[in-house]
C-alpha positions in Angstrom: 66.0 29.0 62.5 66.5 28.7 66.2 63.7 31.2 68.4 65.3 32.3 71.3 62.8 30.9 74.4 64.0 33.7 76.9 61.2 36.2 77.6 62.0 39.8 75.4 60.9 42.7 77.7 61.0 46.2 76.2 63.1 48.4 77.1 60.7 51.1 79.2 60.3 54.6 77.5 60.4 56.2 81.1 64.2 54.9 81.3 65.1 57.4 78.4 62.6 60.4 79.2 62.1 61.1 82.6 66.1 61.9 84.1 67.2 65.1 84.7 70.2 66.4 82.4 72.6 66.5 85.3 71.6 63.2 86.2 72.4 59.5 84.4 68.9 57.8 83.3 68.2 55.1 84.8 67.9 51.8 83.5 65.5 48.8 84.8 67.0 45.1 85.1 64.9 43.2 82.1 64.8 40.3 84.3 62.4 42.3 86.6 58.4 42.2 85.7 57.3 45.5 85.5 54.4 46.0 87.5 52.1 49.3 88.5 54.1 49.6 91.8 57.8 49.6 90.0 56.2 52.2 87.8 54.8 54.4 90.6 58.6 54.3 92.4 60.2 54.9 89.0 58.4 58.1 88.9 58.1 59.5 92.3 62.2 58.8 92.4 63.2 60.4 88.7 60.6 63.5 89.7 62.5 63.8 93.3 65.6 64.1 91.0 64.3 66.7 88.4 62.8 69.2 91.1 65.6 68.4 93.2 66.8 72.8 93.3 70.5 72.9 93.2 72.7 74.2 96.4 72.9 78.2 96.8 76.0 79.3 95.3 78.2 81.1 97.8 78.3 84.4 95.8 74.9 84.9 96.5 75.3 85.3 100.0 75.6 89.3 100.5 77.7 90.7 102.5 76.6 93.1 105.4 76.5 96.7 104.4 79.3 98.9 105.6 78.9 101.0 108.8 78.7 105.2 107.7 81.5 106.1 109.7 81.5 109.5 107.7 83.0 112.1 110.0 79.8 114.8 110.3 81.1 116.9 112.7 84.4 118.4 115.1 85.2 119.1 117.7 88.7 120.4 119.9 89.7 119.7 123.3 92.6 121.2 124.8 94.4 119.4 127.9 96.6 121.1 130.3 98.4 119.8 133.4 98.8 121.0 137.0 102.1 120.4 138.6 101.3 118.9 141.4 100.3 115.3 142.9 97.6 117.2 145.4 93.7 116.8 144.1 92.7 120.3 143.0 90.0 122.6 145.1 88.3 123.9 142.4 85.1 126.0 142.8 81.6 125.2 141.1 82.1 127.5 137.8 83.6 125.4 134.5 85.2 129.0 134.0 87.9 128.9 136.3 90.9 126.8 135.8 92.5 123.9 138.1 95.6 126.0 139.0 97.2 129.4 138.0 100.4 128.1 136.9 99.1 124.8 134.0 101.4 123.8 131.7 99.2 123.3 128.2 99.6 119.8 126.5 98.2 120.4 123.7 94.8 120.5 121.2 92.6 117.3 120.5 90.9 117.5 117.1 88.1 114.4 116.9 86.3 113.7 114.1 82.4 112.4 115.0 80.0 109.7 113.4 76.9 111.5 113.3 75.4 109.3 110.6 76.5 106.1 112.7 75.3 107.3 116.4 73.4 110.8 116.2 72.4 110.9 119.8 75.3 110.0 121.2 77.7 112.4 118.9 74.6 115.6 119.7 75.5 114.4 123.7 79.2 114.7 122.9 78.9 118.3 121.1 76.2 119.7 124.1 79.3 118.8 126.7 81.6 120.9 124.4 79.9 123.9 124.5 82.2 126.2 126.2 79.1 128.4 127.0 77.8 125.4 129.4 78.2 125.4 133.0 77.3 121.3 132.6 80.9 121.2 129.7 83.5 119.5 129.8 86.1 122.4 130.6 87.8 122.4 133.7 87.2 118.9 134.6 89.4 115.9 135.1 91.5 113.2 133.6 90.8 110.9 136.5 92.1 107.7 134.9 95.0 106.2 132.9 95.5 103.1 131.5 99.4 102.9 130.3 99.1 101.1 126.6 95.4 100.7 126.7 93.6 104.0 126.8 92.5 106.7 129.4 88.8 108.0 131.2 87.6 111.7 131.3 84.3 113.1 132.0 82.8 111.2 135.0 80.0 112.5 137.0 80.5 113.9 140.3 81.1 117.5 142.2 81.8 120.4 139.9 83.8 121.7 143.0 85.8 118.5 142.6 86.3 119.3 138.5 84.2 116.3 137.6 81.0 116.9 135.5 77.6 117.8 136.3 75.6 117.3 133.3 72.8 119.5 131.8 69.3 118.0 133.0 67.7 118.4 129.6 71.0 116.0 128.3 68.6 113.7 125.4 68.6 109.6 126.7 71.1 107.9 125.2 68.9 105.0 123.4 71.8 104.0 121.5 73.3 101.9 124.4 70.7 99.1 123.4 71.3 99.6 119.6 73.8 96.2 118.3 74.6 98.4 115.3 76.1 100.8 117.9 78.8 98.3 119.0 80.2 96.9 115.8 82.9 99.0 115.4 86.4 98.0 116.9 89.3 99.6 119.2 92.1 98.7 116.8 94.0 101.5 117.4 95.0 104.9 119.2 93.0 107.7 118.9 89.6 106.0 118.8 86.4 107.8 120.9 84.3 105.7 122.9 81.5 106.5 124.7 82.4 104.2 128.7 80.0 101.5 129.1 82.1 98.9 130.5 84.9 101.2 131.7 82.1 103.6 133.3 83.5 104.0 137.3 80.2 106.9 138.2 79.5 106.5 141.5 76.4 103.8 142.0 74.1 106.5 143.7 74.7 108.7 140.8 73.8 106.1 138.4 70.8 105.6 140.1 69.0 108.5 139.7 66.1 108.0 137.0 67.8 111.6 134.9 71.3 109.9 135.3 72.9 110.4 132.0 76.0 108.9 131.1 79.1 111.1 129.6 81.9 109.3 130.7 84.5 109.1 127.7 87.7 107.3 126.8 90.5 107.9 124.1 92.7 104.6 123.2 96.5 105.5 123.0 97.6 102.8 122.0 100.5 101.4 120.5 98.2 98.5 119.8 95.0 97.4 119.8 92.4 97.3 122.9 90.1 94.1 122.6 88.4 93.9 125.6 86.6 97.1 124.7 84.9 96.1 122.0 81.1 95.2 121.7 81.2 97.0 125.1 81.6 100.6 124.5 79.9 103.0 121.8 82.6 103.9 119.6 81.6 107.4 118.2 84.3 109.5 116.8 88.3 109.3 115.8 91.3 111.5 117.1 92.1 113.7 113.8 94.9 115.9 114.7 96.8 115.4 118.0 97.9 112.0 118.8 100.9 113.4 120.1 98.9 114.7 123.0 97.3 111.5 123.2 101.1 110.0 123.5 101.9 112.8 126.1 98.6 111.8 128.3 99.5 108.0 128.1 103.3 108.7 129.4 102.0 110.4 132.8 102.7 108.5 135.4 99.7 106.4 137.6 99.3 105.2 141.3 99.9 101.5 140.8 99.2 99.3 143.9 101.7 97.0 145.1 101.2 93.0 145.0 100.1 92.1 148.0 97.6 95.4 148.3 96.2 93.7 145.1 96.0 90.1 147.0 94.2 92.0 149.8 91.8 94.2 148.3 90.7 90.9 146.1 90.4 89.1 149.5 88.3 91.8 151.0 85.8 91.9 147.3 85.4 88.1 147.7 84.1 88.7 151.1 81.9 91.3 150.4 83.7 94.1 152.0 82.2 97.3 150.5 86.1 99.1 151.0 87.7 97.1 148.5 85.3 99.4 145.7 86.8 102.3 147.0 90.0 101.3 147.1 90.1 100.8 143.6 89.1 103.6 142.9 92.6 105.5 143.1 94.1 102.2 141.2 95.5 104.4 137.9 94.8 107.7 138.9 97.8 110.4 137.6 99.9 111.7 140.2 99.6 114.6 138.0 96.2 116.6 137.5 95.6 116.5 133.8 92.5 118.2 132.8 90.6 119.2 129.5 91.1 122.9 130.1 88.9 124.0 126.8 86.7 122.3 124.3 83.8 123.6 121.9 83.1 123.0 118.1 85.1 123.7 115.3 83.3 125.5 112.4 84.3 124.2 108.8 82.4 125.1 105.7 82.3 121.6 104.6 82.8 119.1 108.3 81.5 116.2 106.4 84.7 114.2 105.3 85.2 110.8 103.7 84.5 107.6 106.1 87.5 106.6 108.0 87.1 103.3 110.0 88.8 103.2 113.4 
């Protein structure tokens, strides 16, 4: 009987233990001498394998929670319009109107997200009260944006019929709240407090009780983009985008080419005109105005959340 004359090594117990079930075990080459170093690797390498955690699985990443655009409150505005192209000479009382001879547009019913922005939807409601001097009633429409969306309520003289606000108006900390800007202009009808669009005067904004209650409405057809994560959207047009259509159609002072050119000439040198002169840019040639607003009582205003 012939004895074979190569070396037998056993086969380690390590190479059939110690491998994670996921894992094929791993085999040593017999022509190798085991020594305490192979060993030491062999283990530090199959526990690196069997504590190894596996990936996160994608369904355990949550999603963020939904915004509570539940519709607390409501509120009307009615809009009117002057026949004229002259600027109105109004008088410093909210209670008397632009002219004697307005032809009414129609009634705004907005829906408000008090859970979503409380301080700037309480803001909103104080400038409805029709019992204010500092309301919206009796002031302007002063800008219009065909397809896009249109400004009211910027701050000025009342004898002008722009707004004066109340002094003890609450500060707005919700202009440096993200959550605040999350929501999107994706159609007409949607209420955004102006951040980006806000045209106050500079002196006006400077004063340390400045507090800003300039508005816009989108109306549409489409979306508005380049508002977004710049305004506070706080509320929803419920009843009345027909007014809101009836607004848009009005026509607008729109400069001519080369007044653009010009007046972008005169900004890039610094001239302090070129503001001002934009400042007509989109005006209607016709005074629309919000010629009543206030709060509209339901027994139950909270209604079911409605995403703009």
């Amino acid at each position: 009987m012939t004895r074979s004359l190569t070396p037998h090594y056993p086969q380690p117990i390590l190479s059939q233990t110690h491998h994670h079930k996921n894992h094929p075990p791993l085999h040593l080459n017999p022509k190798i001498p085991l020594t305490r170093r192979s060993l030491l690797l062999l283990s530090s390498s199959s526990l690196s394998i069997a504590t190894t955690p596996p990936p996160a699985s994608p369904a355990t990443i949550l999603p963020p929670a939904p915004l509570d655009t539940t519709i607390t409150d409501r509120v009307f505005m009615d809009f009117s319009l002057c026949p004229t192209t002259t600027f109105p000479s109004g008088n410093d009382s909210s209670n008397s109107p632009l002219c004697s001879e307005s032809i009414p547009l129609g009634r705004l019913i907005l829906g408000l997200y008090g859970h979503l922005v409380p301080i700037t939807v309480t803001n909103f409601k104080s400038m409805c009260s029709p019992t204010s001097s500092s309301s919206y009633k009796n002031t302007l429409v002063h800008k219009i944006f065909p397809g896009q969306f249109f400004l009211a309520g910027r701050q000025g003289r009342r004898d002008k019929a722009e707004v004066r606000p109340p002094l003890d108006l609450p500060r707005n900390t919700e202009t440096i709240d993200s959550k605040a800007f999350m929501l999107t202009h994706s159609r007409a009808g949607v209420v955004s407090l102006c951040l980006s669009e806000n045209d106050d005067e500079d002196e006006i904004k400077l004063d340390p009780n400045y507090r800003n209650v300039e508005f816009l409405i989108t109306t549409g057809p489409g979306p508005c983009p380049q508002l977004d994560s710049k305004n506070i959207i706080f509320g929803t047009v419920l009843e009345g985008l027909d007014v809101v259509a009836a607004i848009a159609s009005i026509p607008t002072y729109k400069p001519g080419e080369r007044i653009r050119q010009l007046n972008d000439l005169a900004e890039f040198f610094g001239d302090e005109r070129a503001q001002n002169a934009r400042s007509i840019w989109n005006r209607p040639l016709k005074t629309v105005y919000i010629s009543d607003c206030g709060e509209v009582k339901v027994a139950k205003p909270s209604l079911s959340p409605s995403l703009p």
